[in-house]
Structure formats: structure tokens, C-alpha cells
KOLTORDO-24354 format. One record per atom (N, C-alpha, C): x, z, y; residue in three letters. Coordinates in Angstrom, 3 decimals. Each point is the difference from the previous one (the first is absolute). Layout:
% residues N
x->X, z->Z, y->Y, type->Ala
...
% end
This chain:
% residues 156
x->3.697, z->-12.434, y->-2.344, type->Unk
x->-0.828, z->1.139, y->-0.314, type->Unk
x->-1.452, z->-0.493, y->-0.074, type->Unk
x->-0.606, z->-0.087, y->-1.105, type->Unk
x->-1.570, z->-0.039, y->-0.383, type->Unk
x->-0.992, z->1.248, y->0.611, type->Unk
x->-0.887, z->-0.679, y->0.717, type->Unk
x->-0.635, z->0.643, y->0.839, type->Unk
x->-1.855, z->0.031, y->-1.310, type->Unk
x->-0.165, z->0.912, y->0.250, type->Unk
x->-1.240, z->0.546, y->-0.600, type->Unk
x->-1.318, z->0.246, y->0.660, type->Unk
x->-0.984, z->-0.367, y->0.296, type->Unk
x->-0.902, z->0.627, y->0.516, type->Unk
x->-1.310, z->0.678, y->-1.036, type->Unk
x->0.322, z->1.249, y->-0.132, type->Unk
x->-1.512, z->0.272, y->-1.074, type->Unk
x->-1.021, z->0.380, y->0.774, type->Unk
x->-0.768, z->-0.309, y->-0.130, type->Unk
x->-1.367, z->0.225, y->0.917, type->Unk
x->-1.582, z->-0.125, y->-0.762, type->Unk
x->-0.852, z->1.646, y->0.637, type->Unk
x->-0.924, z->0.044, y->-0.979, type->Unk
x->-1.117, z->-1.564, y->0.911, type->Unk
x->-0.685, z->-0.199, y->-1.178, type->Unk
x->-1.137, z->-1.143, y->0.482, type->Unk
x->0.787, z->-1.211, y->-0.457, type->Unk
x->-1.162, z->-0.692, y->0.001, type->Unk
x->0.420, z->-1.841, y->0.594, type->Unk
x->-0.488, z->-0.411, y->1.027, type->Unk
x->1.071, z->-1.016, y->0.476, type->Unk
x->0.351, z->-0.699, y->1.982, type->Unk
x->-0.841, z->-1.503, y->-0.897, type->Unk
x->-1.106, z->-0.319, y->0.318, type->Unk
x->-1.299, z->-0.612, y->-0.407, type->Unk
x->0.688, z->-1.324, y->1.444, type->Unk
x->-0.159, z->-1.367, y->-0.415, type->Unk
x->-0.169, z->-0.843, y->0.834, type->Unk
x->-0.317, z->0.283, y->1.727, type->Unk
x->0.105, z->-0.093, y->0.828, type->Unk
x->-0.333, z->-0.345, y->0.991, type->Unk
x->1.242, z->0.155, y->1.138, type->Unk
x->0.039, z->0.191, y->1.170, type->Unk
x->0.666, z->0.334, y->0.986, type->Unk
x->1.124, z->0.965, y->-0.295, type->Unk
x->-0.172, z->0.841, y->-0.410, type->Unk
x->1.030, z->1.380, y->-0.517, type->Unk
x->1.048, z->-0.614, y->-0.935, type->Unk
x->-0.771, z->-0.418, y->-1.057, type->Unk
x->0.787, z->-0.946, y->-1.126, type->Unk
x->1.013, z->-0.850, y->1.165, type->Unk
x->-0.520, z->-1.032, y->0.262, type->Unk
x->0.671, z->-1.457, y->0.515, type->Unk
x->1.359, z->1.119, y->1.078, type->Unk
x->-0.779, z->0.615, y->0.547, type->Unk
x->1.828, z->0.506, y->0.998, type->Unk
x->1.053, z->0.769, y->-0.695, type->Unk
x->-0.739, z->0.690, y->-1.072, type->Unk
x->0.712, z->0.962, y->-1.455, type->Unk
x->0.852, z->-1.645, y->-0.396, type->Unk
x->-0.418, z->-0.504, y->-0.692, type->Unk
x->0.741, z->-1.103, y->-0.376, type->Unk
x->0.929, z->-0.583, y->1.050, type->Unk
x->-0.200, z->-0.505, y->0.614, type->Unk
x->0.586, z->-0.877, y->1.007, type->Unk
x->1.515, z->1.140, y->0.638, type->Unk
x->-0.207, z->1.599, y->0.328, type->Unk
x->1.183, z->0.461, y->0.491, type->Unk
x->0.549, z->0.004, y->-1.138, type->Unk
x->-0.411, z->0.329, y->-1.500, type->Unk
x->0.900, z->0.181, y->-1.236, type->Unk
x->0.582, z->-1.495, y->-0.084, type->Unk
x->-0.316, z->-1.017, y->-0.105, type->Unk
x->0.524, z->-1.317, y->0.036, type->Unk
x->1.368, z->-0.322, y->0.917, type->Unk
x->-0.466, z->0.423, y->1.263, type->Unk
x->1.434, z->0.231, y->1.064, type->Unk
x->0.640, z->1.490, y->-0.580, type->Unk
x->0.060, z->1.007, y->-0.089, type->Unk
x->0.637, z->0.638, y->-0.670, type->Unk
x->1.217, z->-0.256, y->-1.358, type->Unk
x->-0.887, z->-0.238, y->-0.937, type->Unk
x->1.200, z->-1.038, y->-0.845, type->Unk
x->0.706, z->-1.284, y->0.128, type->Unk
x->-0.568, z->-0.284, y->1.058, type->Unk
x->0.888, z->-1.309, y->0.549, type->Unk
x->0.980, z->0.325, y->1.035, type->Unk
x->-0.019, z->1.233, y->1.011, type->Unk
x->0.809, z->0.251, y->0.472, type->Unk
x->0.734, z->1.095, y->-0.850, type->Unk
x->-0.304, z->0.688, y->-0.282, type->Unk
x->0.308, z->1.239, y->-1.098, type->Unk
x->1.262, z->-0.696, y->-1.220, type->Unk
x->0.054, z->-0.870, y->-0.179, type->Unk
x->0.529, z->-0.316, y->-1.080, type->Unk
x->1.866, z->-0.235, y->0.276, type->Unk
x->0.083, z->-0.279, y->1.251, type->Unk
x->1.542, z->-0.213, y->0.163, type->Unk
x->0.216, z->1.306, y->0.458, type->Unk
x->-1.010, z->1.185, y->-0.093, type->Unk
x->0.626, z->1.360, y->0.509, type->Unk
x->0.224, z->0.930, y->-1.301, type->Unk
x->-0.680, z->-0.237, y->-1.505, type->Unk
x->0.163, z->0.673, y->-0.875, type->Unk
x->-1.718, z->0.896, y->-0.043, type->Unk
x->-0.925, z->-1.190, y->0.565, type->Unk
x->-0.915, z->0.984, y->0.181, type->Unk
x->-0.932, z->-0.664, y->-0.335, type->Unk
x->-0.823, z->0.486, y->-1.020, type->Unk
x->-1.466, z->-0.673, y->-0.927, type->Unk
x->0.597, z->-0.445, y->-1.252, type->Unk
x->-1.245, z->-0.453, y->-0.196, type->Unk
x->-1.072, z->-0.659, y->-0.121, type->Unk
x->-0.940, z->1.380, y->0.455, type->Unk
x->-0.888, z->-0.634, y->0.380, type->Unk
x->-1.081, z->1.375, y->-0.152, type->Unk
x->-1.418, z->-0.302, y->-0.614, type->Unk
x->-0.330, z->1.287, y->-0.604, type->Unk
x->-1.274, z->-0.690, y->-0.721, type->Unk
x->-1.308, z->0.774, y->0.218, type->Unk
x->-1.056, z->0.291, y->-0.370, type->Unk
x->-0.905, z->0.900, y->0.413, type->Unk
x->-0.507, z->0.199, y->-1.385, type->Unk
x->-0.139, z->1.303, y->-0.881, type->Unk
x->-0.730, z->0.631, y->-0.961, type->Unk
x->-0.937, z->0.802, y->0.407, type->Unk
x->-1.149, z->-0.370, y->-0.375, type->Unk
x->-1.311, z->0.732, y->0.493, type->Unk
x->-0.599, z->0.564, y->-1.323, type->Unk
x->-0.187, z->1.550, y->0.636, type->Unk
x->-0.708, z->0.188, y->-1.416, type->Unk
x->-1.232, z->0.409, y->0.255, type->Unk
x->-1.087, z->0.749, y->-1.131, type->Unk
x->-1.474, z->0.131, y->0.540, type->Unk
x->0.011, z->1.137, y->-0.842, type->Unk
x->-0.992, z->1.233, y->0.090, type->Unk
x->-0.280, z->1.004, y->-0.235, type->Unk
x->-1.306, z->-0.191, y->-0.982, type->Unk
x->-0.264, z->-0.822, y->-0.735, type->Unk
x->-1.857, z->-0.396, y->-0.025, type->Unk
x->-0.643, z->0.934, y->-1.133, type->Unk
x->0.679, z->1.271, y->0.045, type->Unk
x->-0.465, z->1.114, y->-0.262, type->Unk
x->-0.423, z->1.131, y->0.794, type->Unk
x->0.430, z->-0.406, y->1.102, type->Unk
x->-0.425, z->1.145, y->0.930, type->Unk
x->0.473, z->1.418, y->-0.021, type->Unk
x->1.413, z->-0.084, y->-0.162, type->Unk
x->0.885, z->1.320, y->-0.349, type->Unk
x->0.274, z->0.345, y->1.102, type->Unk
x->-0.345, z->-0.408, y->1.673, type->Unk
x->0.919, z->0.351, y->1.227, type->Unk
x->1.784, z->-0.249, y->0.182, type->Unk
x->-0.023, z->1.023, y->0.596, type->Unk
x->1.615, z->-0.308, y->0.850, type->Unk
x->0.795, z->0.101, y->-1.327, type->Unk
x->-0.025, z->0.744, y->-1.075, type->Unk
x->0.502, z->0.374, y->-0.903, type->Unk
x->0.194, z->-0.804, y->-0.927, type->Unk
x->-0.973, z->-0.938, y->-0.277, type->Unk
x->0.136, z->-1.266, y->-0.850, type->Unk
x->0.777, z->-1.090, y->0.559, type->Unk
x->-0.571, z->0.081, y->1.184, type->Unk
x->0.562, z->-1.187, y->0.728, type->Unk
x->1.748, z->0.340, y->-0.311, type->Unk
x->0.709, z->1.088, y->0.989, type->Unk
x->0.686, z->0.331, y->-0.150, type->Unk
x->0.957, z->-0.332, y->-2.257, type->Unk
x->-0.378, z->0.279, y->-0.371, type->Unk
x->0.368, z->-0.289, y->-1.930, type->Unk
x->0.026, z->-1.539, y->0.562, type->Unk
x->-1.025, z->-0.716, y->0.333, type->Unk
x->0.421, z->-1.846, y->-0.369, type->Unk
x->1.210, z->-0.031, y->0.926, type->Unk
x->-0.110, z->0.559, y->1.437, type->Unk
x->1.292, z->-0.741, y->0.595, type->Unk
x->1.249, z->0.555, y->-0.440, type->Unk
x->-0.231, z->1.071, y->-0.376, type->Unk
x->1.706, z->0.289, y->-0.972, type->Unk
x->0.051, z->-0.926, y->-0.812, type->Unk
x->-0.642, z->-0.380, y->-1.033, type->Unk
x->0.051, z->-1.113, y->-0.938, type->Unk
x->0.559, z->-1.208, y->0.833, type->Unk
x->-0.631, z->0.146, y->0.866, type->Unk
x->0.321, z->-1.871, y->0.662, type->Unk
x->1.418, z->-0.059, y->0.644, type->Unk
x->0.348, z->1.478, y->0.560, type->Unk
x->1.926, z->0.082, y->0.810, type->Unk
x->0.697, z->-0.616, y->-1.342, type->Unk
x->0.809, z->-1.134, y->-0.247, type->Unk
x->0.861, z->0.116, y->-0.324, type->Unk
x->1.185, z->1.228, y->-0.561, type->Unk
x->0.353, z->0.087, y->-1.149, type->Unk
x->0.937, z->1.311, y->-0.159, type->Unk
x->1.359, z->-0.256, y->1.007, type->Unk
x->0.180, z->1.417, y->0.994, type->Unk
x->1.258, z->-0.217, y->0.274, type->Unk
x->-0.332, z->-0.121, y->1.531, type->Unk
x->-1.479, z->-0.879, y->0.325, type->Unk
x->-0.016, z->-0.350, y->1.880, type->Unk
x->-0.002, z->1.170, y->0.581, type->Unk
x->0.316, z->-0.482, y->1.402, type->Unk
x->-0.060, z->1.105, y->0.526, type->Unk
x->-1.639, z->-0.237, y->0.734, type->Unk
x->-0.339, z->1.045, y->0.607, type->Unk
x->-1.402, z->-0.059, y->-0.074, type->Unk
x->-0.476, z->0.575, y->1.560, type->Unk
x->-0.539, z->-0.909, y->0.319, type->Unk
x->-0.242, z->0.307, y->1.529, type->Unk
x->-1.420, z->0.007, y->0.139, type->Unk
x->-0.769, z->1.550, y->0.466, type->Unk
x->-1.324, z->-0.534, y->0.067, type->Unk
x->-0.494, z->-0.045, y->1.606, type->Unk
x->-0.913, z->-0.885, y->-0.174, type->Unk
x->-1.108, z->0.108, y->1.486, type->Unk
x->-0.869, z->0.534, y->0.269, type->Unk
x->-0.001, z->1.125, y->0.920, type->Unk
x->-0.740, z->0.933, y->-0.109, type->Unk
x->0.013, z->0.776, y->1.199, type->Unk
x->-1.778, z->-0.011, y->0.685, type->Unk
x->0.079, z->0.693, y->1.304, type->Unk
x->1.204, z->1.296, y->0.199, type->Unk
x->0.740, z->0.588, y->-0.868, type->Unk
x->0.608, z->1.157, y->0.416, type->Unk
x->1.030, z->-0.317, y->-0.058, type->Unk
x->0.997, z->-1.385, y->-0.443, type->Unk
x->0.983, z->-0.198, y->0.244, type->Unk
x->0.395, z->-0.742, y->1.248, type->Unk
x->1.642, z->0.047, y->0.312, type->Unk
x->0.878, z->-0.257, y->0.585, type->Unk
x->-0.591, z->-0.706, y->1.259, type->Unk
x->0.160, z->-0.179, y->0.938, type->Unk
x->-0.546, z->-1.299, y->1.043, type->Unk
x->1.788, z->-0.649, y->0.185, type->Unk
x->-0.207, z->-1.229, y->0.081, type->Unk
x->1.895, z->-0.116, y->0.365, type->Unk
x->-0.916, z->-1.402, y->1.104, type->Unk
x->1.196, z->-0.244, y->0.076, type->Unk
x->-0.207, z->-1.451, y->0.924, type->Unk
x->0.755, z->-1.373, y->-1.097, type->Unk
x->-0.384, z->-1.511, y->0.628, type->Unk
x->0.248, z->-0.674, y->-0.976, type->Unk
x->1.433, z->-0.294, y->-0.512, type->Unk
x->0.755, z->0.341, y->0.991, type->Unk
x->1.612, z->-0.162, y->0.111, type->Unk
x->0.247, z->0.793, y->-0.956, type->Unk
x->-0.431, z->1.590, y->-0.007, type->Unk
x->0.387, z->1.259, y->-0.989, type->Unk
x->-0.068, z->-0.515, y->-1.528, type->Unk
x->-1.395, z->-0.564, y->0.025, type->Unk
x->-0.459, z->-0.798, y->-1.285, type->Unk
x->0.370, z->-0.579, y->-0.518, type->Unk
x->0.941, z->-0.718, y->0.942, type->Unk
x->0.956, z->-1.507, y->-0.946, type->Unk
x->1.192, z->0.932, y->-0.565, type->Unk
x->0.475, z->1.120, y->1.057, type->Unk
x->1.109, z->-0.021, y->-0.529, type->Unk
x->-0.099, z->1.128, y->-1.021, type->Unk
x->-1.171, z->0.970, y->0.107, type->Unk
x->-0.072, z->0.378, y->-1.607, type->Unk
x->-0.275, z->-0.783, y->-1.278, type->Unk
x->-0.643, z->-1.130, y->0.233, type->Unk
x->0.583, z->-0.880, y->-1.413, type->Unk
x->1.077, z->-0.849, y->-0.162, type->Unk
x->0.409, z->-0.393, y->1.407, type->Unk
x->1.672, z->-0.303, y->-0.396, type->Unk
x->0.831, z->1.109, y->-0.734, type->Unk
x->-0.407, z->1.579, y->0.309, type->Unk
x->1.025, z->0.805, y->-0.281, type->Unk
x->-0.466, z->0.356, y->-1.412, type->Unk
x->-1.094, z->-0.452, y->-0.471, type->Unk
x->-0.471, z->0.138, y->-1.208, type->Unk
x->0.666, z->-1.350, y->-1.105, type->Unk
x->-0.090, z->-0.746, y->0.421, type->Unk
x->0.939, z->-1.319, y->-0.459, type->Unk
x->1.076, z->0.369, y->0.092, type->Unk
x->0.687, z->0.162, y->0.301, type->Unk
x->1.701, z->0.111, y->0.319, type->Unk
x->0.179, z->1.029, y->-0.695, type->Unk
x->-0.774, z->1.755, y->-0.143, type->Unk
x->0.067, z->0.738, y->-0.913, type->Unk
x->0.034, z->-0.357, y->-1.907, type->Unk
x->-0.493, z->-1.462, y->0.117, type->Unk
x->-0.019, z->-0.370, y->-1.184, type->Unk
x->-1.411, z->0.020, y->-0.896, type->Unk
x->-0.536, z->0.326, y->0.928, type->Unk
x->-1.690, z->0.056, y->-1.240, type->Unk
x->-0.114, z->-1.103, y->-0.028, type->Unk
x->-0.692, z->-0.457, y->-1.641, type->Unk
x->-0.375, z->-0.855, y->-0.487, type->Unk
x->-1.291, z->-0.371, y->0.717, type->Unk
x->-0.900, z->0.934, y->0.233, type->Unk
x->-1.942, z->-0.165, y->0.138, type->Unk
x->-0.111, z->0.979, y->0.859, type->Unk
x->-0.899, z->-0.107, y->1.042, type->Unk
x->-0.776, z->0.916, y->1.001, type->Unk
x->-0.998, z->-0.285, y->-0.301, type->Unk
x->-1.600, z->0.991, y->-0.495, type->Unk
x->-1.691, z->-0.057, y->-0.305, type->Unk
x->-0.227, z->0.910, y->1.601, type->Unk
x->-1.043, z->-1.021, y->0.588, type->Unk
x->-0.371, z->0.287, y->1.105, type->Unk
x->-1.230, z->0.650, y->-0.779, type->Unk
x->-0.585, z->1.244, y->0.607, type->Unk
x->-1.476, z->0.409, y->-0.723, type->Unk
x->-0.941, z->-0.007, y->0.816, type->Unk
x->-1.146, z->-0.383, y->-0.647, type->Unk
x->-1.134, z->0.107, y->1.259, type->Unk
x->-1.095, z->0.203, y->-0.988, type->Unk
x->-0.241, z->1.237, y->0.315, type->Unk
x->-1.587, z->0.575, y->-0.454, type->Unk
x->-1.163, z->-0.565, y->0.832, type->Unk
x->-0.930, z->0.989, y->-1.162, type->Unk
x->-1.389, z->-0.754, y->0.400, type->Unk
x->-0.614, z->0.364, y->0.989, type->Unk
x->-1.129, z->0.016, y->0.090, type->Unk
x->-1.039, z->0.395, y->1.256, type->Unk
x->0.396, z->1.573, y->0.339, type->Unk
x->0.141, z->0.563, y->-1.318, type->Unk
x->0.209, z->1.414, y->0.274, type->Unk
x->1.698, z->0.902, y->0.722, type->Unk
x->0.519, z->-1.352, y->-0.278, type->Unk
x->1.410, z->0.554, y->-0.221, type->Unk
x->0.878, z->-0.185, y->-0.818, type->Unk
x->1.274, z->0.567, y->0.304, type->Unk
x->0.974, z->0.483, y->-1.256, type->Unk
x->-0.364, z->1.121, y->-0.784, type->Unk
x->0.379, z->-0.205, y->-1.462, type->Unk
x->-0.163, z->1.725, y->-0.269, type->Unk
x->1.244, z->0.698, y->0.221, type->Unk
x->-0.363, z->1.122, y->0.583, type->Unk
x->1.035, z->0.818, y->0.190, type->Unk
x->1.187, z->0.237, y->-0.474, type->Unk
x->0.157, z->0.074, y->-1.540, type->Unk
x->0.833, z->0.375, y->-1.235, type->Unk
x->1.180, z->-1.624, y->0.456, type->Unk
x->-1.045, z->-1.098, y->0.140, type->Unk
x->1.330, z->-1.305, y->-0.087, type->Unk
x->0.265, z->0.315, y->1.570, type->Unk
x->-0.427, z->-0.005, y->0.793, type->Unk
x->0.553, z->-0.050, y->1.592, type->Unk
x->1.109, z->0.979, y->-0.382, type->Unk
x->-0.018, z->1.214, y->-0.246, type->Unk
x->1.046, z->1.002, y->0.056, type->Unk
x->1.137, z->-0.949, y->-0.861, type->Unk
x->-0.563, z->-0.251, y->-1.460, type->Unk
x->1.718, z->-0.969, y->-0.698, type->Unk
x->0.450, z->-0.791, y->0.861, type->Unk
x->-0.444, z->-1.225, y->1.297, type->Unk
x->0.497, z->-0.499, y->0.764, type->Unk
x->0.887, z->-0.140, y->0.299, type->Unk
x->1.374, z->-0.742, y->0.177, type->Unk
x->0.605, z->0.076, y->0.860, type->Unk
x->0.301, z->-0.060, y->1.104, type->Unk
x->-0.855, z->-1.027, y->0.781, type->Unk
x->-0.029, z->0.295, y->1.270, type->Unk
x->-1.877, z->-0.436, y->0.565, type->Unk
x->-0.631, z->0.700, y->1.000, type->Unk
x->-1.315, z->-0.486, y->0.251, type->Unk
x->-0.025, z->-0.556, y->1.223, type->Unk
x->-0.497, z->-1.201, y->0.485, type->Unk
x->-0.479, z->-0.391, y->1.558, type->Unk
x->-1.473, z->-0.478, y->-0.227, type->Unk
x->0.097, z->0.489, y->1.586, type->Unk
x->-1.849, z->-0.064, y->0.749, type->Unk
x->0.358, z->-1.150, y->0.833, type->Unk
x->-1.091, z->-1.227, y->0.170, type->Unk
x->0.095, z->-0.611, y->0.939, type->Unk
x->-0.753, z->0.901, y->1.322, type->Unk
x->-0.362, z->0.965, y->0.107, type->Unk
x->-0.019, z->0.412, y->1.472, type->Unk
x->-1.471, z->1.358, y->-0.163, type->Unk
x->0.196, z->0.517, y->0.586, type->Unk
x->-0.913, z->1.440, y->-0.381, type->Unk
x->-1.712, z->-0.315, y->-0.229, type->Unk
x->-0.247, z->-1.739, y->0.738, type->Unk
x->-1.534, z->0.107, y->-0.675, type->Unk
x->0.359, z->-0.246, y->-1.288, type->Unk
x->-1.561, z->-0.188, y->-1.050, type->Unk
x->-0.111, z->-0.413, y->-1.042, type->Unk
x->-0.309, z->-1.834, y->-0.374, type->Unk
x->0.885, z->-0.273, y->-0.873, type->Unk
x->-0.166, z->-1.586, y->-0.192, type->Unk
x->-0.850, z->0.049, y->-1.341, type->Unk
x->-0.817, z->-1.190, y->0.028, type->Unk
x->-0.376, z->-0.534, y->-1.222, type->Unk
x->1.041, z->-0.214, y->-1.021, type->Unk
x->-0.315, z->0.522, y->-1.012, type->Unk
x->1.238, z->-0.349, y->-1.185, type->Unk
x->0.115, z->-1.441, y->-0.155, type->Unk
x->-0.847, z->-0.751, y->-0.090, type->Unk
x->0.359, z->-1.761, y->0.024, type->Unk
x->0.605, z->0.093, y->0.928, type->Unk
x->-0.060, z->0.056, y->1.051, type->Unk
x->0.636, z->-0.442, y->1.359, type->Unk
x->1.258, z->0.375, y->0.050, type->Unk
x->0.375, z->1.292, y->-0.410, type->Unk
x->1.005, z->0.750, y->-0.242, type->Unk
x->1.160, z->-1.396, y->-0.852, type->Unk
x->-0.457, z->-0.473, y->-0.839, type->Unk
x->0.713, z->-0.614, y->-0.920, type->Unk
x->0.241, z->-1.799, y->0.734, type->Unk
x->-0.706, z->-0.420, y->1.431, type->Unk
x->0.304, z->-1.083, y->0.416, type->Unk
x->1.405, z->0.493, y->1.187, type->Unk
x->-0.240, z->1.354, y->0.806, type->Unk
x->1.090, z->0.387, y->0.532, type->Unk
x->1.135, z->0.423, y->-0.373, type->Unk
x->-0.126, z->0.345, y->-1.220, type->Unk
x->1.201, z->-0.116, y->-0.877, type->Unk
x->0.974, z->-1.034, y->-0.501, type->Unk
x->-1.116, z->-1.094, y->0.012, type->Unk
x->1.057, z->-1.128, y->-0.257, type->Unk
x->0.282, z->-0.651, y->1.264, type->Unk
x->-0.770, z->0.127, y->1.207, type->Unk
x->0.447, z->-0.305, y->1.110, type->Unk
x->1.385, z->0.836, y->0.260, type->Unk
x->-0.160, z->1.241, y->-0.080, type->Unk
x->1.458, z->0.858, y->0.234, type->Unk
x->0.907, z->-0.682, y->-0.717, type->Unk
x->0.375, z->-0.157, y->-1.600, type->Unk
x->0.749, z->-0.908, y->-0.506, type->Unk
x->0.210, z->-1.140, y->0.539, type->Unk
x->-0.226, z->-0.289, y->0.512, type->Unk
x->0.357, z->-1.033, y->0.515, type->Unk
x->0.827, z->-0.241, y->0.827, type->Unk
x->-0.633, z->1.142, y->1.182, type->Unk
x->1.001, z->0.144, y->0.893, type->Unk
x->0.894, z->0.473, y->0.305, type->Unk
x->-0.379, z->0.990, y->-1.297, type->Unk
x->1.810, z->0.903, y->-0.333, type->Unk
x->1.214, z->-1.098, y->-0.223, type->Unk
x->-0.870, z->-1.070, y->-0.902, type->Unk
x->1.561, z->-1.082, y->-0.941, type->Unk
x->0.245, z->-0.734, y->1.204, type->Unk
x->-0.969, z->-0.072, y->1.195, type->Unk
x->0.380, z->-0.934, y->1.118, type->Unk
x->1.123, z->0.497, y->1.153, type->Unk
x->-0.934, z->1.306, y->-0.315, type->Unk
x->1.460, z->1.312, y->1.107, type->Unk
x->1.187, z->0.116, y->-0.878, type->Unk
x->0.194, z->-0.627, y->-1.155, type->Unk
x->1.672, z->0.774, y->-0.652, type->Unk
x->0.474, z->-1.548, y->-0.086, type->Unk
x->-0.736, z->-1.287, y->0.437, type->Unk
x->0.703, z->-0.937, y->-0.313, type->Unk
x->0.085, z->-0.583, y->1.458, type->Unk
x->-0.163, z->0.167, y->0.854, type->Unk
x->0.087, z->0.449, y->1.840, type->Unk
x->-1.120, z->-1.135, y->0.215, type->Unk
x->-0.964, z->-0.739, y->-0.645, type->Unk
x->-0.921, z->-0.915, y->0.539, type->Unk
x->-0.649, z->0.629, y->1.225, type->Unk
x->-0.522, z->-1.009, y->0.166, type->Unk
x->-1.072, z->-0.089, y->1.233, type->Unk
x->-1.406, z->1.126, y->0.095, type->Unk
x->-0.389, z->0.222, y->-1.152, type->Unk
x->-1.609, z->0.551, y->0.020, type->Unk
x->-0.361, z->1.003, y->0.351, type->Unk
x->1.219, z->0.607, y->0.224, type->Unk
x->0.002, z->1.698, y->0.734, type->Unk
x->0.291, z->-0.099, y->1.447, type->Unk
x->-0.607, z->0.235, y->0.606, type->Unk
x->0.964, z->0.123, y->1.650, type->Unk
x->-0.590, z->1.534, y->0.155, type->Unk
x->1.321, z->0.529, y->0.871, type->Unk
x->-0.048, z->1.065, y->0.731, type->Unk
x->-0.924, z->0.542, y->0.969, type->Unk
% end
């Protein structure tokens, strides 16, 4: 299953970048004898200044036809990391081709795509930086493909 990340902005060199890279790197390297990745990151930019609403039009463009579409977003889901793995194991095994992780901009999701969603998680009731948002994400991947393949990187 091809993993998606659309996300408004660009993840610019520095610190954020290097751990964004580095968990996606272990991700498809462990990910791969589970049926899980490649994963990639599509970033798009608004540089019209249309708000949530524009933003919202590029990242439909950028989901793949057909993914299923998970966004990040203070009002979704809180699970724990175990829950996490095994909703994309159960998303793999259901047979989807592509999961698009979404991550809006400074402002948010727009409303209209959060509702098409299929499923939404919050990493935790404060508010994250949307970059940042997108290095714990691939940290979670990671440790989801590590929890369904029984490695080490998770302990209880």
C-alpha cells in the first residue's frame, strides 16, 4: 500500500527535514516486507492567496484517485501508536492501493475536505506546527511497520 503525504508548504532544509527523511527512509525499509510504502511527500503552495479553500482544490489534486484519505487535524481521532499500526494494517489487508495523509496549512483543513475524509487523527489536543506535524508522521510510520512486523522500536 502506497502511502501519500499531501501537505500545504515546503519542509525547507534543516532539522525538521533531516528527521522527516531519515523516519521515511526506515519506514520503507522496514515497510516493504509488510506491503507497506513507498511513501512520498507532495507539497503544494497556495501562491495566490485563496485560504483554506484553495489550499484545500491543490490537495484534492495531489490524493491520488481512489486513496483513501486520512486527514490531520486538531479535531480528529487521538488513538495510541499500537491503534495506528493496526489501522493501516487493516487498511492494507482491506486492499487499498494508496492512503494521502493530509496536512493543511497554518490555518487548517478546509472544512468541505476534512468532512470527505475518511478517517481524521490529532496527535493530541494542543496545536502542532504543520511542518512538525509532517516529521511525526513519519515517525508514526514507522513505528506502525515496526509494531506489525513485532521489531524492537516500540516497547510497552
Amino acid at each position: 500500500m502506497r502511502v501519500q503525504i499531501c501537505a500545504v508548504g515546503r519542509l525547507r532544509q534543516g532539522p525538521e527535514r533531516d528527521l522527516y527523511d531519515d523516519y521515511l527512509t526506515r519506514f520503507d525499509r522496514t515497510g516493504r516486507a509488510l506491503a507497506l510504502g513507498p511513501a512520498q511527500m507532495i507539497e503544494v503552495e497556495d501562491k495566490k492567496g485563496g485560504g483554506m479553500a484553495a489550499e484545500a482544490a491543490l490537495l484534492r489534486r495531489a490524493v491520488p484517485d481512489g486513496a483513501l484519505i486520512c486527514s490531520l487535524d486538531e479535531r480528529g481521532k487521538i488513538i495510541s501508536s499500537p491503534q495506528f499500526a493496526d489501522m493501516l494494517g487493516g487498511w492494507r489487508d482491506q486492499g487499498r492501493q494508496d492512503v494521502a495523509f493530509v496536512i493543511g496549512g497554518a490555518d487548517g483543513i478546509d472544512p468541505a475536505l476534512r468532512a470527505d475524509a475518511d478517517a481524521s487523527l490529532s496527535f493530541g489536543a494542543m496545536v502542532w506546527p504543520h511542518m512538525l506535524v509532517r516529521v511525526m508522521l513519519a515517525e508514526q510510520l514507522y513505528r506502525a511497520a515496526s509494531i506489525l512486523s513485532g521489531g524492537p522500536y516500540h516497547r510497552l
